[in-house]
Residue, then its C-alpha position, 0 to 999 in steps of 0.5 A: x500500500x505505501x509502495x502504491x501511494x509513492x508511486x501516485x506521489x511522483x506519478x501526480x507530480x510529473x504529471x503537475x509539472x508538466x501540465x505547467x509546460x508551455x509551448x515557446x514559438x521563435x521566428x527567426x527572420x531576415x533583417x533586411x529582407x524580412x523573409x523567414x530563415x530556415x535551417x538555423x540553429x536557436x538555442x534557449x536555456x530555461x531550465x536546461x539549454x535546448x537547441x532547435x533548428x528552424x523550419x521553412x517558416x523560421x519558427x523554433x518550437x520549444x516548451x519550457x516552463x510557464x513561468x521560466x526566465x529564459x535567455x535564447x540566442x542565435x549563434x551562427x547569425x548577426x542580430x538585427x535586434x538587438x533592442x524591443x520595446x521592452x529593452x534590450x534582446x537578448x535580455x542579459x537577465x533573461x526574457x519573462x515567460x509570462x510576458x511572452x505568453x500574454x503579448x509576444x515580443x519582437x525584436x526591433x530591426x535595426x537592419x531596415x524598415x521590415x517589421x512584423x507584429x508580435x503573437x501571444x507565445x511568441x518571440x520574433x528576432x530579427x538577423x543578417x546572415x553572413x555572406x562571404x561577400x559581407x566580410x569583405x566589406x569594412x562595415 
């Protein structure tokens, strides 16, 4: 009977937990096209570090918790946003799931005038891609 209860214990606990989970969109756009980027690599730590690819629309799913501070970062990409409304992109104290969940954030562009409306559980960034031809230039 105690063996049965300990494991209803934790079987409703798990469960609990991750009925808290929330679903996390990231779109990944083209600063100065404003086109979405697929296949690039987003990473976002919340209570572990998980890295997604994007998908042909520029959107990485991931699920973290509801009410997590979450850092994201896009390291093989330049940002075009580094500034939103809210402060600065990626936020060194981190970004507030509440915050996300209820109105979404976008990323100010800095790279040109595409801009984009913001979705509840959404974060939208904005990055210039290297090119070879880039590095050339003394910009």
């Amino acid at each position: 009977m105690l063996r049965l209860a300990f494991v209803l214990a934790v079987l409703l606990n798990t469960l609990s937990t991750r009925a808290q989970d929330v679903p996390l969109k990231i779109r990944v756009l083209n600063g100065i096209t404003g086109q979405p980027l697929k296949s690039v690599p987003v990473r976002v730590a919340a209570t572990t570090q998980m890295e997604v690819k994007t998908d042909r629309e520029g959107l990485a799913m991931f699920t973290v918790p509801a009410d997590a501070t979450i850092r994201m970062t896009v390291p093989s990409l330049k940002s075009c946003s580094n500034r939103t409304p809210q402060g600065l992109l990626p936020d060194p104290k981190g970004i507030l799931m509440p915050t996300v969940r209820l109105s979404g954030i976008v990323g100010y562009n800095a790279c040109s005038s595409h801009g984009t409306r913001s979705r509840p559980g959404e974060i939208v960034v904005y990055m210039e891609p290297r090119h070879w031809y880039r590095r050339l230039l003394p910009i």
